[in-house]
Backbone bond lengths (Angstrom), bond angles and torsions (degrees), N, CA, C in turn:
res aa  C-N    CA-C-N  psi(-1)  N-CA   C-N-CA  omega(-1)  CA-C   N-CA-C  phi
1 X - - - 1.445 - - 1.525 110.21 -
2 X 1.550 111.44 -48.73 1.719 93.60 168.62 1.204 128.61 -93.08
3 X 1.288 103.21 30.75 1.615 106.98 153.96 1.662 111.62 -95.88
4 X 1.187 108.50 -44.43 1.638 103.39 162.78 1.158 128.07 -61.01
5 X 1.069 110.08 -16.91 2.288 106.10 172.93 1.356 79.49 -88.39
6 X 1.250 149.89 -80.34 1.733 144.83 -175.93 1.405 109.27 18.61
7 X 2.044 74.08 -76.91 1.811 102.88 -162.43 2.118 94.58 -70.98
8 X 0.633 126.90 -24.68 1.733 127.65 -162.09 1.566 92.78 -91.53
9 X 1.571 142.57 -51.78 1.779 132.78 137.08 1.541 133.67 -15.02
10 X 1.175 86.76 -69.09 1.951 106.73 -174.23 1.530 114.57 -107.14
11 X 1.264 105.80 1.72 1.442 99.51 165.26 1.969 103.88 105.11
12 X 1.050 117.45 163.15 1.813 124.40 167.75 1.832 97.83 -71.20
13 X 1.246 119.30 -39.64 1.277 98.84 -174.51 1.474 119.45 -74.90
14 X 1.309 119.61 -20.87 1.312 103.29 179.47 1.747 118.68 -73.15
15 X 1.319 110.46 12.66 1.831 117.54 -177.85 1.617 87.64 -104.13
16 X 1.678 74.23 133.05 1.992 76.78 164.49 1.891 114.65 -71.13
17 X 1.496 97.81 150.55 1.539 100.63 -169.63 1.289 123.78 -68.91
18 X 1.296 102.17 -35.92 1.072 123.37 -160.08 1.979 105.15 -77.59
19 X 1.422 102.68 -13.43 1.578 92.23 174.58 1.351 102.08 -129.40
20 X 1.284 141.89 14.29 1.692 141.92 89.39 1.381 124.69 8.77
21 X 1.238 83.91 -80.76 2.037 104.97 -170.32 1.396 105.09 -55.29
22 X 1.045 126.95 -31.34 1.417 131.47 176.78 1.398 127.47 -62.26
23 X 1.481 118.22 -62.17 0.885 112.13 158.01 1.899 143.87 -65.73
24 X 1.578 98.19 135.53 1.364 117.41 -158.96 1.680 111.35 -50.16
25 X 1.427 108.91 -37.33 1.255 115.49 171.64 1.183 145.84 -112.69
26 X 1.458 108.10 35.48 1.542 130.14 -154.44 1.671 91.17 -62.41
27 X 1.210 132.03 -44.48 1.628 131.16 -156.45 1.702 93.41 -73.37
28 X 1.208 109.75 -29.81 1.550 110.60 -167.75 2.285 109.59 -73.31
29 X 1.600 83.34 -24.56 1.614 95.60 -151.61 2.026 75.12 -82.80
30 X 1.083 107.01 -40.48 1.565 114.75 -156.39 1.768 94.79 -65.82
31 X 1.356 113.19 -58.66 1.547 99.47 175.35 1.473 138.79 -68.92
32 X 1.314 106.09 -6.74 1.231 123.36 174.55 1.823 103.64 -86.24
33 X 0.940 118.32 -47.99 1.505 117.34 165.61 1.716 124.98 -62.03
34 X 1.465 108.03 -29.37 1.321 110.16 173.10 1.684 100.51 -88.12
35 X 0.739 134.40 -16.19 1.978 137.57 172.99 1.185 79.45 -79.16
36 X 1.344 161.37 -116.17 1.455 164.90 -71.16 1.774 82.68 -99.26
37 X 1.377 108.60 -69.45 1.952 85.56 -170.98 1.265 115.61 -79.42
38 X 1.437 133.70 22.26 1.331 126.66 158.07 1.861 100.20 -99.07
39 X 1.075 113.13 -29.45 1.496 105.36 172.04 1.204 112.99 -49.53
40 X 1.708 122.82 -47.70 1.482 134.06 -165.94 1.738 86.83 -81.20
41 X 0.642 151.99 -64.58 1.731 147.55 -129.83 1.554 105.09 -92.31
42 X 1.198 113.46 -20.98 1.434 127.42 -121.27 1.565 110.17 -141.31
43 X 1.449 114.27 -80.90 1.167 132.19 112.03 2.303 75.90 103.76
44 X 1.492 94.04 63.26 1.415 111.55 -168.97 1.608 101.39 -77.91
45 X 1.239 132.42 -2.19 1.535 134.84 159.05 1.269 104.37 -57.28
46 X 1.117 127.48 -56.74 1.307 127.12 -159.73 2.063 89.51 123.03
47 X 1.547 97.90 -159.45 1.343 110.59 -171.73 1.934 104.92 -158.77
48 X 1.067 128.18 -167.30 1.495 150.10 -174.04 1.851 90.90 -70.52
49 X 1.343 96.32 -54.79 1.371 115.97 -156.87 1.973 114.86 -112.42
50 X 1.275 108.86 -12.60 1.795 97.15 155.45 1.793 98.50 -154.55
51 X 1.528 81.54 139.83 1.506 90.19 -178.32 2.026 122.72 -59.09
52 X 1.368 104.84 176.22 1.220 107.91 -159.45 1.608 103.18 -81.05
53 X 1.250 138.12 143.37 1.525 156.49 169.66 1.291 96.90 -63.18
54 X 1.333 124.03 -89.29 1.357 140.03 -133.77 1.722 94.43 -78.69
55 X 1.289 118.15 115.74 1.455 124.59 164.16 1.744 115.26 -56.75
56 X 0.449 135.90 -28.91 2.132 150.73 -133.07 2.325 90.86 -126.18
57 X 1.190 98.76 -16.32 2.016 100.50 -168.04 1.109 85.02 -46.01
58 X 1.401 126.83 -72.56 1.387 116.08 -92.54 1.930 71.52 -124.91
59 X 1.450 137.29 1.85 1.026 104.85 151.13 1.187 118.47 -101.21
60 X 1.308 139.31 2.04 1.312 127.71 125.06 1.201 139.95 -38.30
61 X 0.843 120.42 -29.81 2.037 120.19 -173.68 1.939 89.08 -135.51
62 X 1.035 124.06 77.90 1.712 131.77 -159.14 1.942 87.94 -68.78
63 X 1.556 114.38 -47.55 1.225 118.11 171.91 1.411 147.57 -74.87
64 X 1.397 99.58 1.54 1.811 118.27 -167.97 1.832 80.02 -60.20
């Protein structure tokens, strides 16, 4: 997991590839880390106080 906030910060290139490539679910770990700091920055749910942007959130994460 903190190699995917890493790579979702500094980008996929700053992880070495070669222990990337390996793992089975790197695309899974990578979007789940890029959702988590657009949640914080971003915060595409919406909030208490302004509604949510992103049409597609909330059937992705059905429970956030």
């Amino acid at each position: 997991m903190t190699g995917a906030l890493l790579g979702a910060v500094h980008g996929a290139e700053a992880l070495p590839a070669d222990l990337v490539s390996r793992h089975e679910l790197a695309w899974v770990l990578d979007t789940l880390a890029r959702d988590l700091l657009a949640q914080i920055e971003d915060s595409p749910s919406g909030s208490e106080y302004t509604p949510a942007w992103d049409p597609h959130w909330w059937d992705r994460y059905p429970g956030w």
